[in-house]
C-alpha positions as CSV (number, residue, x, y, z in Angstrom):
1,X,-67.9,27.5,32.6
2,X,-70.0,30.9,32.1
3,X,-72.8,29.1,30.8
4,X,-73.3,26.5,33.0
5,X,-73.0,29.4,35.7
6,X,-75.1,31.4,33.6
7,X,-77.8,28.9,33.8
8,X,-78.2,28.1,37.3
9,X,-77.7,32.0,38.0
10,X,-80.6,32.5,35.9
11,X,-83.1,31.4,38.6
12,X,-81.7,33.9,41.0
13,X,-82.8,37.5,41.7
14,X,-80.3,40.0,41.9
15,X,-77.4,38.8,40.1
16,X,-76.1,41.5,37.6
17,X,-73.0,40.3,35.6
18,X,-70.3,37.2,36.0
19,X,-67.0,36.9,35.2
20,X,-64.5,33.9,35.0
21,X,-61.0,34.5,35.0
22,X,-59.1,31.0,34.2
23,X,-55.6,30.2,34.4
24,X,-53.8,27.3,32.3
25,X,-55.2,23.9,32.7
26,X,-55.5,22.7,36.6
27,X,-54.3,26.0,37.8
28,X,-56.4,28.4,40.1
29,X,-59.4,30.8,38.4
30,X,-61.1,33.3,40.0
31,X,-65.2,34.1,39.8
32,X,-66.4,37.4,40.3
33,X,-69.9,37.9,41.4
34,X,-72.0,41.0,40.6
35,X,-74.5,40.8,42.6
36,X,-77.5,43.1,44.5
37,X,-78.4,42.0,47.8
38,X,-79.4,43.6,51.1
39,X,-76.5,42.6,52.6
40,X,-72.9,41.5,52.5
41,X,-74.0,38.4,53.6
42,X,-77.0,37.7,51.7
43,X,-74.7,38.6,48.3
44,X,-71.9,35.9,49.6
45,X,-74.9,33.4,50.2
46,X,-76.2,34.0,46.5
47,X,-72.8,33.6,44.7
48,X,-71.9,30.7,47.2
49,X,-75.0,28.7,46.3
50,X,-75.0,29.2,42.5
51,X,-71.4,28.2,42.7
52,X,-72.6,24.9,45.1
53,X,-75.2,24.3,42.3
54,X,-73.1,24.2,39.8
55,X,-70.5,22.2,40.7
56,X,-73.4,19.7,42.1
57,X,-75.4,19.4,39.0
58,X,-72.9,20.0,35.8
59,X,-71.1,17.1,35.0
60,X,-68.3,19.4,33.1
61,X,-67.1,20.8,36.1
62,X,-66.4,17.3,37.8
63,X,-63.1,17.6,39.9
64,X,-63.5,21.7,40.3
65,X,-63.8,22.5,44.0
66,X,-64.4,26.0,45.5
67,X,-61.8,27.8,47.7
68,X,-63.0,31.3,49.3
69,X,-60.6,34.1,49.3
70,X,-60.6,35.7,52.4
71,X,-61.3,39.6,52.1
């Protein structure tokens, strides 16, 4: 999952370091963005789309979905 994270984040300025924390099969994982940006916003909007990419374009990540933690 790194890689294919990896690679999409690759296009991106500002992104520093990921990290994927996964759980056993079909449980929950957490990403963690490091990331410079401007803004709050704008860093949420970065990880947000290269997570959207990814899921969209790599087909070993079929049946993943995204749920935002709340801060």
């Amino acid at each position: 999952m790194l890689d294919i994270l990896w690679v999409v984040a690759s296009f991106e300025h500002g992104v520093e370091h990921l990290h994927a924390d996964s759980s056993e099969a079909g449980g929950v994982g957490h990403l963690t963005f490091f990331v410079r940006a401007p803004t709050r916003e704008k860093a949420v909007a970065l990880a947000r789309g290269i997570t959207r990419r990814a899921l969209a374009n790599s087909p070993g990540l079929t049946g993943w979905h995204v749920v935002p933690i709340q801060p």
